[in-house]
C-alpha positions as CSV (number, residue, x, y, z in Angstrom):
1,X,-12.6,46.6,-33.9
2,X,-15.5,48.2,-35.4
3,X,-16.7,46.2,-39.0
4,X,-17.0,48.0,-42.2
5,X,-19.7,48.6,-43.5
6,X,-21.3,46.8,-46.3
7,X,-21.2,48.4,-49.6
8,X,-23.7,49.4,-52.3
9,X,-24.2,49.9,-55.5
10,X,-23.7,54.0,-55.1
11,X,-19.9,53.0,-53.7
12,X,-19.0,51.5,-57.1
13,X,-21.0,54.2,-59.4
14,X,-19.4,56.9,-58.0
15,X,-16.1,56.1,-60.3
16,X,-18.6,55.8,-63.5
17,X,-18.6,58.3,-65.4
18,X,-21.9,60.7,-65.0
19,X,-21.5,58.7,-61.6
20,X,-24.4,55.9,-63.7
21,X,-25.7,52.6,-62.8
22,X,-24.6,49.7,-65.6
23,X,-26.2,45.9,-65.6
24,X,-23.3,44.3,-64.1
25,X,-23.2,46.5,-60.6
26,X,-24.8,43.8,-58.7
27,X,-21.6,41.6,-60.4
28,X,-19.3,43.9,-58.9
29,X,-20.4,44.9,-55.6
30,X,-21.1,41.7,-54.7
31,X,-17.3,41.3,-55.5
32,X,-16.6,43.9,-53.7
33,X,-18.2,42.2,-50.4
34,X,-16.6,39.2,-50.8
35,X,-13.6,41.0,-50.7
36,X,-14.3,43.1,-47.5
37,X,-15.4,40.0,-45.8
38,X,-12.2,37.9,-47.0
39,X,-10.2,41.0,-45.1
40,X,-12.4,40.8,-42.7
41,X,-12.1,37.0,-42.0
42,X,-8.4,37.3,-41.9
43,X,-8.8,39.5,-38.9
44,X,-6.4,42.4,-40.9
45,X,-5.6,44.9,-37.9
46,X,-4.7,48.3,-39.6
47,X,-5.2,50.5,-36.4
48,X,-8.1,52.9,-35.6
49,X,-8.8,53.2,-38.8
50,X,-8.9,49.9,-40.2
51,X,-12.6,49.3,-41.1
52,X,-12.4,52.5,-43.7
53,X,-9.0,51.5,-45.3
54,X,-10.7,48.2,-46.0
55,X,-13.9,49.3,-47.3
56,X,-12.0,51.7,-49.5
57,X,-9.9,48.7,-50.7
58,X,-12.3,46.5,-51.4
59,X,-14.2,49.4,-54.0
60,X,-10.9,50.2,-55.3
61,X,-10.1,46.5,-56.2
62,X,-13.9,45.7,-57.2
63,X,-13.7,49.1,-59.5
64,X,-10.2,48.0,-61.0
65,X,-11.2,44.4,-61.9
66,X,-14.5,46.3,-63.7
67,X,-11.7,48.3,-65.7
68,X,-9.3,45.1,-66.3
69,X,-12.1,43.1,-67.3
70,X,-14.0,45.5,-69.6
71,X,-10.3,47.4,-70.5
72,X,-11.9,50.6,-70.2
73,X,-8.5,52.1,-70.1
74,X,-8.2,53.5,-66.4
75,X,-5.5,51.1,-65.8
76,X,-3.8,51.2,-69.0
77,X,-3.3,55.0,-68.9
78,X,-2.1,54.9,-65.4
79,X,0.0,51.9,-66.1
80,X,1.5,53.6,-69.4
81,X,2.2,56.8,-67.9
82,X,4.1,55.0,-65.1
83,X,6.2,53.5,-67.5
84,X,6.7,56.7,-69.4
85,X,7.5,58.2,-66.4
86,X,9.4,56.3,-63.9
87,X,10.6,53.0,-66.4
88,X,7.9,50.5,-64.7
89,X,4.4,49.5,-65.3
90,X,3.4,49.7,-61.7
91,X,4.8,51.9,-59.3
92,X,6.6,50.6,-55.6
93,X,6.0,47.3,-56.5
94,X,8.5,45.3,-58.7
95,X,8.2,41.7,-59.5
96,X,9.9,40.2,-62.6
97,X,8.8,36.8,-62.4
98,X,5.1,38.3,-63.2
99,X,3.9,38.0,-66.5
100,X,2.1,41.5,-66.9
101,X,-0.4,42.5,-69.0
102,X,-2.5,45.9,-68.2
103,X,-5.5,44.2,-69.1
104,X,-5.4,41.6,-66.4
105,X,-5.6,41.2,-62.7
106,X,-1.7,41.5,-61.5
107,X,-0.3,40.9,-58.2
108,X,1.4,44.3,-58.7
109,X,-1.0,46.5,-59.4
110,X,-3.1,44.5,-56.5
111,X,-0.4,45.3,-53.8
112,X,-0.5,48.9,-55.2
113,X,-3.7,49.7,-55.2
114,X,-4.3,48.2,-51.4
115,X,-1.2,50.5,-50.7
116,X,-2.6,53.2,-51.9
117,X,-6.0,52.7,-50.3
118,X,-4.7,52.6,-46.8
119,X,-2.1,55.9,-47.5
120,X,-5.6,57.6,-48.9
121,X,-7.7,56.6,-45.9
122,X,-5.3,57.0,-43.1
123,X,-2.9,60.0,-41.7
124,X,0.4,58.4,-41.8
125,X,2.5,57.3,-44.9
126,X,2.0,53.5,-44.6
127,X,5.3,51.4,-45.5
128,X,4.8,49.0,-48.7
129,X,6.0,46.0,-47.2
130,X,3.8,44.9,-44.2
131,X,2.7,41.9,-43.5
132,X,-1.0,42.7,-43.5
133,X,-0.8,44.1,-47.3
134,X,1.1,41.2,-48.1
135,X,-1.9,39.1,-46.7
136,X,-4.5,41.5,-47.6
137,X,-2.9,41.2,-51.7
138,X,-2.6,37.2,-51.5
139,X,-6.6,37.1,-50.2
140,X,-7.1,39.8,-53.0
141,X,-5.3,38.6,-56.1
142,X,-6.7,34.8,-55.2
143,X,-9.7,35.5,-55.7
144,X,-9.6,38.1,-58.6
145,X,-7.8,36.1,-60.8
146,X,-10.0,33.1,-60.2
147,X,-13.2,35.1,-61.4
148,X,-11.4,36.8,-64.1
149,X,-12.5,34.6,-66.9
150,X,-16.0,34.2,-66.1
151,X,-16.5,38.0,-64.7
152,X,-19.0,39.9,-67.0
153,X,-17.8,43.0,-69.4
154,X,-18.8,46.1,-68.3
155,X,-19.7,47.4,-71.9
156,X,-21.6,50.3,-70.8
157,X,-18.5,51.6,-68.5
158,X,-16.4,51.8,-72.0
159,X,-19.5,53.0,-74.1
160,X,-19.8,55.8,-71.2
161,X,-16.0,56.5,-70.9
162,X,-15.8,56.5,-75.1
163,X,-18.7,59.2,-75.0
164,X,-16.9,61.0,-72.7
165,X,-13.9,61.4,-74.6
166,X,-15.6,62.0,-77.9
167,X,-18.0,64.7,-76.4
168,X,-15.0,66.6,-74.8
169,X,-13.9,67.3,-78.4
170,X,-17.0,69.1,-79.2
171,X,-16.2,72.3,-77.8
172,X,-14.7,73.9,-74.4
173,X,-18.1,73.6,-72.7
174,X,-18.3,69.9,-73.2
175,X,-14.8,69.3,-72.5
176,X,-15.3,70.2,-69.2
177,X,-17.2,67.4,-67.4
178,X,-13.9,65.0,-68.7
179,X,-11.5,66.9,-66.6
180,X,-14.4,67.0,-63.5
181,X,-14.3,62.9,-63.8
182,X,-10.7,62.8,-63.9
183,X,-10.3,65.4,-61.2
184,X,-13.0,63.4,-58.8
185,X,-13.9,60.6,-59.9
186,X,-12.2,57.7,-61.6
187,X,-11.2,55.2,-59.1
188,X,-7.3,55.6,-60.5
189,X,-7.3,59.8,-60.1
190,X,-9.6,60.7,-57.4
191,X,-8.5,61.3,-54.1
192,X,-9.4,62.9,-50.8
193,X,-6.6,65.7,-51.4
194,X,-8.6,66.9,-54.3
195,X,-11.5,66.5,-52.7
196,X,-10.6,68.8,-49.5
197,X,-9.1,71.2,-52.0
198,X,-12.4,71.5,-53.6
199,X,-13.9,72.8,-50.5
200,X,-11.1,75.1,-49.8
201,X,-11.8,76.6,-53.0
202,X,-15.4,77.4,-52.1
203,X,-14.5,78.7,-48.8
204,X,-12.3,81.4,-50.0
205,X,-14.6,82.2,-53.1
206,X,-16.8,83.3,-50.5
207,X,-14.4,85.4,-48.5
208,X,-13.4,86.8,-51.9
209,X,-17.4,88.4,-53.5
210,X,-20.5,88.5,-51.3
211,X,-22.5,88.8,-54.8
212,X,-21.8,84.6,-55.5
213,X,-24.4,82.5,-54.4
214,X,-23.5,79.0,-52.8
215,X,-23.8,77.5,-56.4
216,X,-22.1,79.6,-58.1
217,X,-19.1,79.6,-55.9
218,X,-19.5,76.0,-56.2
219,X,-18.9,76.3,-60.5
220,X,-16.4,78.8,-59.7
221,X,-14.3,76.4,-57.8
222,X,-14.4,73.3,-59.6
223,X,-13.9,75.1,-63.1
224,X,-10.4,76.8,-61.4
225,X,-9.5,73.1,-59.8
226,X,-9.9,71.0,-63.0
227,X,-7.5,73.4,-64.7
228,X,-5.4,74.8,-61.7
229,X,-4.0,71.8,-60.2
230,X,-2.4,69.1,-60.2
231,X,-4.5,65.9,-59.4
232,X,-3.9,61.7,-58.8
233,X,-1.0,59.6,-57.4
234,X,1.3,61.0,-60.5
235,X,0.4,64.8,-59.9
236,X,-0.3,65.8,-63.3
237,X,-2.8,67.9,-64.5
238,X,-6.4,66.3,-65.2
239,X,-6.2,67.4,-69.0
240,X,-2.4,64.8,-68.8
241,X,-4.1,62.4,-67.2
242,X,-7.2,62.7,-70.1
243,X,-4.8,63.3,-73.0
244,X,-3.2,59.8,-72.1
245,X,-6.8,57.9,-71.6
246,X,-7.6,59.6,-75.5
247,X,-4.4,57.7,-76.2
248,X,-5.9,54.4,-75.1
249,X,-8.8,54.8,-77.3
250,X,-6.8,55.7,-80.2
251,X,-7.9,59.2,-80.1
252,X,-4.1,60.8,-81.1
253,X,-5.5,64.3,-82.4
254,X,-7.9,64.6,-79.6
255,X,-5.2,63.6,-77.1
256,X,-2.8,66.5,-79.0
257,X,-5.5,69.6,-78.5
258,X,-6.3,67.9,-74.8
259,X,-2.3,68.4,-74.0
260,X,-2.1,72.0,-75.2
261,X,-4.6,73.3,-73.5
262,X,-3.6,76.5,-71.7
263,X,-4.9,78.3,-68.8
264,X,-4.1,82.2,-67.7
265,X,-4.6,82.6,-63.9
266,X,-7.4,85.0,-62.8
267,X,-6.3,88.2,-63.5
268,X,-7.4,91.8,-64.7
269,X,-8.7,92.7,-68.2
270,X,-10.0,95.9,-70.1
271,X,-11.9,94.9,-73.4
272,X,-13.6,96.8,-76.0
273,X,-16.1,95.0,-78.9
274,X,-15.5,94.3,-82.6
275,X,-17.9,97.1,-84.4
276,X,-20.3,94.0,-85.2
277,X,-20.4,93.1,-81.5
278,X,-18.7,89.7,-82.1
279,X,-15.2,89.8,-80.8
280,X,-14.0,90.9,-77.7
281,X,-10.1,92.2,-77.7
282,X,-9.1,91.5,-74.0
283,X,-6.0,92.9,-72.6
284,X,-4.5,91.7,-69.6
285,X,-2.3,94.3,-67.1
286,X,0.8,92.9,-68.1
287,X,-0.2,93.7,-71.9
288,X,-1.3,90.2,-73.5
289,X,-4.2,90.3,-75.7
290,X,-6.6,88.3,-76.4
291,X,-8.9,87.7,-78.8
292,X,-12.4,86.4,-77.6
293,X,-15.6,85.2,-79.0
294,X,-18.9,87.7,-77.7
295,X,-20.9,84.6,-76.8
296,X,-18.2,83.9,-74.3
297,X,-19.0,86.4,-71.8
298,X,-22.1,86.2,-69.9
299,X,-23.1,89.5,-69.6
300,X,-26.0,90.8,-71.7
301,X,-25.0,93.5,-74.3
302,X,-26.7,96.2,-71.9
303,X,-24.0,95.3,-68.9
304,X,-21.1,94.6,-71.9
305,X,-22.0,98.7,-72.8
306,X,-22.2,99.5,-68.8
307,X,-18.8,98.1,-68.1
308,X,-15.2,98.1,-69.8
309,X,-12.9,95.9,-67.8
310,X,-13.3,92.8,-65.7
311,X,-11.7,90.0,-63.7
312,X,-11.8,86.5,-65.2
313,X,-10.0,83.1,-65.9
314,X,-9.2,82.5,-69.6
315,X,-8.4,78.8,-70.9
316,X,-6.9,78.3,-74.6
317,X,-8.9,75.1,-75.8
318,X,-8.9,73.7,-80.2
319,X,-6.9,77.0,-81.0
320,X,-9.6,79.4,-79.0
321,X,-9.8,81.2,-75.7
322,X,-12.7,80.5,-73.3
323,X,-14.0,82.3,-70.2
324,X,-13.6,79.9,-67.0
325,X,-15.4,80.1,-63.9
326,X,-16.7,83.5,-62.5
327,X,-16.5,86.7,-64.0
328,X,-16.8,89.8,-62.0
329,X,-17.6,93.0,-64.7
330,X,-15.9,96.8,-63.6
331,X,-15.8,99.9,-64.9
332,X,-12.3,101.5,-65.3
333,X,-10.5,104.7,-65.9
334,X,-6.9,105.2,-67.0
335,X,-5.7,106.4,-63.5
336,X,-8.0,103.4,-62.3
337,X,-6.5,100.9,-64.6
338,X,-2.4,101.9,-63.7
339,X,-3.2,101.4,-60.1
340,X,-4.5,97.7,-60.6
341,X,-1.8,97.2,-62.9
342,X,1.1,98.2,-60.5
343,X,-0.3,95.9,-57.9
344,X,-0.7,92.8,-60.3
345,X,1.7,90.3,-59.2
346,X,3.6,89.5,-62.3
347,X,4.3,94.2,-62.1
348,X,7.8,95.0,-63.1
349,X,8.4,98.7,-62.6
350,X,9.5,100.8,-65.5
351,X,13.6,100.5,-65.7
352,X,13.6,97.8,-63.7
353,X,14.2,94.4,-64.7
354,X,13.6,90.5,-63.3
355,X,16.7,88.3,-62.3
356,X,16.1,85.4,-63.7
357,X,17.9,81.8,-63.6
358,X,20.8,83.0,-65.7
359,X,21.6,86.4,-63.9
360,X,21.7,84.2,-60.6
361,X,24.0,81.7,-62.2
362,X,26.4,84.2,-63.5
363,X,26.8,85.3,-59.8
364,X,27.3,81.8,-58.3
365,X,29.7,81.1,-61.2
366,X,27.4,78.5,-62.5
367,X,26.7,77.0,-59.1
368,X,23.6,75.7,-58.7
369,X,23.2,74.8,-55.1
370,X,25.4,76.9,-52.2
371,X,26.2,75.5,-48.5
372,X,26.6,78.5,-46.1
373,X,27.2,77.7,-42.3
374,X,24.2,79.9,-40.9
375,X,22.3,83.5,-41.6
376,X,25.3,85.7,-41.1
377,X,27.5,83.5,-44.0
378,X,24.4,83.1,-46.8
379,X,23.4,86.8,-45.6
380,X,27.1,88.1,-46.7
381,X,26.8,86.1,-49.8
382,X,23.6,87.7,-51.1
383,X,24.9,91.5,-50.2
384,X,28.1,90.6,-52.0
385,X,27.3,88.7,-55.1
386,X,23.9,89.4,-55.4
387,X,23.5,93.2,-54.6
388,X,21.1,92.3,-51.9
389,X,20.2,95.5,-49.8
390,X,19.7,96.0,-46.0
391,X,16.6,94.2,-45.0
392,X,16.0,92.3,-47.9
393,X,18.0,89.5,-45.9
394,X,15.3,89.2,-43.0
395,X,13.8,86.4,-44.1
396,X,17.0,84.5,-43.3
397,X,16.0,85.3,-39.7
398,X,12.7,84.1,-39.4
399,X,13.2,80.4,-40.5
400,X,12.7,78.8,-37.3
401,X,16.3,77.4,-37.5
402,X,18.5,80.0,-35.8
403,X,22.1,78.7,-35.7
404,X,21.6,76.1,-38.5
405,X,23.2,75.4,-42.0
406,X,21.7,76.4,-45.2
407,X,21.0,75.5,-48.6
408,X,20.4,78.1,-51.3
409,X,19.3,76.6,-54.6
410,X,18.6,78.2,-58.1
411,X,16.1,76.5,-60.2
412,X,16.0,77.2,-63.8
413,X,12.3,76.0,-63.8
414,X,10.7,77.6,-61.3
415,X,9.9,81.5,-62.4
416,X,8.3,82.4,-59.5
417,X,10.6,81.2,-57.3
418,X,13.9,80.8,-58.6
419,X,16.3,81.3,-55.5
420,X,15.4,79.3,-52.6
421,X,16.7,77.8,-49.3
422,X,16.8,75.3,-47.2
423,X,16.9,75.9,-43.5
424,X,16.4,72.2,-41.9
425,X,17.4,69.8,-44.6
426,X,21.0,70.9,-44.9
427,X,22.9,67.7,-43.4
428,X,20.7,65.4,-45.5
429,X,22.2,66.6,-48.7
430,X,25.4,64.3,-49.8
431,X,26.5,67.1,-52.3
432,X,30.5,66.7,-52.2
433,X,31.1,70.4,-51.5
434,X,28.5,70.0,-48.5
435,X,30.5,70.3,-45.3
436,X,27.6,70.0,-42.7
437,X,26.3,66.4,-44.6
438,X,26.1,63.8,-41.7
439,X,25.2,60.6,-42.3
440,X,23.4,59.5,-39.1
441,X,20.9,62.1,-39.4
442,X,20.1,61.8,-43.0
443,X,19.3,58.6,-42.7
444,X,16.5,59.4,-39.6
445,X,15.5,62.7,-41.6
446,X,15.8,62.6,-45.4
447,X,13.2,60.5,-46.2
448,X,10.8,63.7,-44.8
449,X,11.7,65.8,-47.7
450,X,9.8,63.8,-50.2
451,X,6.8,65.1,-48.6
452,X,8.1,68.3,-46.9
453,X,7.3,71.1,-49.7
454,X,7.3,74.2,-47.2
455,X,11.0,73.2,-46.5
456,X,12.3,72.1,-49.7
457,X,11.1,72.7,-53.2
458,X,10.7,70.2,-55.8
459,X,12.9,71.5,-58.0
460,X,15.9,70.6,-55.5
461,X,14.7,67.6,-54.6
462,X,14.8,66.6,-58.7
463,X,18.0,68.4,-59.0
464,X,19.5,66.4,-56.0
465,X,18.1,62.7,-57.6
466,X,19.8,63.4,-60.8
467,X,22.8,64.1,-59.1
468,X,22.7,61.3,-56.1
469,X,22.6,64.1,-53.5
470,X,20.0,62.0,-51.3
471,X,21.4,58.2,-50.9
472,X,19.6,57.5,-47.6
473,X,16.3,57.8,-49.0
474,X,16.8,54.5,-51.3
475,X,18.1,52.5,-48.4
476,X,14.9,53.7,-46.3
477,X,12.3,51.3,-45.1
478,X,9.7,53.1,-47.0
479,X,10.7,51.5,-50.4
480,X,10.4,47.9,-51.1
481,X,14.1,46.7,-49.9
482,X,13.8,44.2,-52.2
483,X,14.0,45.9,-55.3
484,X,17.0,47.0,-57.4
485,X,18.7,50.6,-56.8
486,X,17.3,51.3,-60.3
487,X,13.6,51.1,-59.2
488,X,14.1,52.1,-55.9
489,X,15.3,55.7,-57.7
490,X,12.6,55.4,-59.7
491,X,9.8,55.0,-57.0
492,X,11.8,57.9,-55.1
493,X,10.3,60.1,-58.1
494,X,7.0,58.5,-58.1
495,X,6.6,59.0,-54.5
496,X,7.9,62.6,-54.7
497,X,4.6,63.2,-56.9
498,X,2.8,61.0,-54.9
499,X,3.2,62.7,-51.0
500,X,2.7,66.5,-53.1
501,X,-0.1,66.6,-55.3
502,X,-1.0,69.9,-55.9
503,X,2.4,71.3,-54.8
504,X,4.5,69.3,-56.9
């Protein structure tokens, strides 16, 4: 097995905010090493990939005790929202014999963070109870807690994190670097899903305008991901996750205009200017207006004159709207302007309304989730109940799952996507009125919805854990057996959020 690498100073800074150097990084990466080479020494065999899952660990674990030590409030918000959220302090991991406190090393946030680092680092969903993490956490927690009292306070990580937060409330310019750390950084949030999406979103910038340099798609893309998409192990939004680290620090208003922030996809505008040149009156093709600021738009008065209408991203921060990201100016006319319109994606045609949840209930009789024996059954159904027309069935056909049952779901939450179906899940659903539920497959098979978006939206998935649709999935080997059906539904959520990210 090839041995990790040793790791530096620039390992643990990268979690610091503005990515700095403090006094007590020698402190900490030395801790860091000690840690590698206790994993090391205990001759931990994680497969091909083990010398990166333990590095990683050993950062995560140096970076937390920094936190714990110096309660910078990484932990605490994570911790807070966990119990917020799912009932527990620390997620997968239950121990009530512990006597927690977020501000010191526990045994249960030290099994979940070395879980977590080997799930980051490696392809496969790793189980939470193997006996090289229970090894790996004994080594860890040993020798945390035995430094704990004489580590030094990292007083320049809270001083930077405090300056963080209090700039962000300046204005929407100097908010922005906040949501950036959250999105990448911190050693709680960051992860290698945001960072691949990152570069996804540079790629197809530049498949979208050949007039954005390399840097400029660069801005593009990490202004759209800090605001687009969901981010960390809990999938919420980076403005959630820096609402509930204001909280830590006190900072209730703050935390209130960080939570309301509101962002309108990229989309096209038409604007004309106040007579004194200092408000722009945007409206959108679907007709909302806004009101924005002249020194929001980059153009110079010349090019504001030259054009009327553009594409941009607009984000509602302190009771004001902001341009976000790229902006790409265009001159319109009215015939102009009715043909973007018509092919905006949120276009209703005139006389022609949306179903929405309700009008699909009121057809299902209230139903929210339908069984149908295959294409021909939940084909019939649509044509019947929901005046479905020739062809507008097809993609029934094209599933990949010819002859199968299927699922048909209506979720009141989802606008974009209120009916859906289910093509290969079908038998792993304990609904009573489900006649193609079968046990034995379920129990090989259900656990893959937790992570299996393209097949199964989360919305069902929520819809079926309120109603204990999916038993099989608590009695699966990729919770801790050991805890109580209580907490095993509970880490069922967390691990919903967990495996989708972005797609939650």
């Amino acid at each position: 097995m090839i041995k990790p690498n040793r790791i530096v100073a620039t390992d643990l800074c990268h979690s610091h905010p503005g990515q700095r150097a403090h006094r007590t990084d020698a402190f900490y990466v030395q801790l860091a090493n000690q840690l590698l080479n206790d994993f090391w020494k205990a001759h931990i065999d994680l497969g091909e990939n083990t010398a990166v899952i333990l590095r990683y660990t050993a950062v995560s674990l140096a970076s937390y005790m920094e936190d714990v030590v110096a309660d910078s409030g990484q932990w605490r918000m994570f911790s807070t929202l966990c119990q917020k959220m799912f009932g527990w302090p620390v997620p997968m991991y239950h121990d009530a014999d512990e006597e927690y406190y977020p501000d010191e090393p526990s045994m249960m946030a030290v099994r979940y963070l070395i879980w977590n680092a080997a799930t980051e680092m490696d392809d496969i969903w790793w189980k939470p109870e193997i006996q090289e993490f229970d090894c790996m956490a004994q080594i860890a927690f040993k020798r945390l807690d035995s430094m704990f009292e004489n580590a030094p306070v990292n007083s320049q990580l809270v001083d930077d994190i405090n300056e963080l937060l209090h700039t962000a409330t300046e204005d929407f310019l100097a908010m922005r670097p906040a949501l950036i750390w959250v999105s990448l950084n911190s050693y709680i949030t960051r992860s290698e899903n945001a960072e691949k999406l990152l570069m996804k979103m540079i790629d197809e910038t530049a498949s979208l305008s050949d007039a954005m340099n390399e840097s400029m798609r660069f801005h593009a893309s990490i202004m759209n991901l800090i605001f687009q998409y969901r981010v960390g192990p809990l999938a919420l939004y980076a403005k959630d996750w820096l609402a509930e680290l204001m909280r830590t620090r006190k900072m209730t208003e703050a935390a209130a205009d960080m939570e309301a922030i509101e962002r309108i996809p990229a989309g096209a505008y038409k604007y004309t200017v106040s007579a004194d040149g200092k408000t722009l009156y945007m409206e959108h093709t679907n007709g909302r207006r806004l009101q924005l600021a002249r020194e929001e738009i980059t153009l110079t008065d010349s090019q504001l004159r030259q054009y009327d209408a553009c594409t941009a991203t607009f984000v509602s921060y302190q009771g004001a709207w902001h341009m976000n990201g790229a902006m790409m100016p265009f001159k319109h006319d009215e015939t102009h302007w009715k043909q973007i319109c018509e092919k905006a994606s949120d276009y209703i045609p005139k006389g022609l309304t949306i179903a929405d949840a309700k009008w699909y209930l009121e057809r299902t009789g209230g139903k929210q989730m339908l069984f149908f024996a295959g294409k021909k059954e939940a084909e019939d159904y649509l044509k019947n109940n929901m005046m479905y027309v020739e062809g507008a069935t097809d993609f029934l056909a094209s599933s990949g799952y010819a002859g199968q049952p299927i699922m048909m779901f209506i979720d009141e939450n989802d606008a974009q996507g209120i009916l859906q179906f289910t093509f290969g899940f079908t038998p792993c659903i304990a609904a009573p009125d489900n006649p193609f539920y079968d046990e034995d497959i379920a129990r090989q098979e259900a656990v893959e919805m937790l992570w299996n978006d393209d097949s199964i939206g989360t919305g069902a998935m929520l819809y079926m854990l309120d109603h204990g649709y999916l038993p099989e999935i608590l009695t699966d080997d990729q919770l801790c057996q050991n805890s109580t059906y209580q907490e095993k539904e509970s880490d069922v959520r967390f691990l919903l959020r967990y495996m989708r990210r972005e797609k939650y």
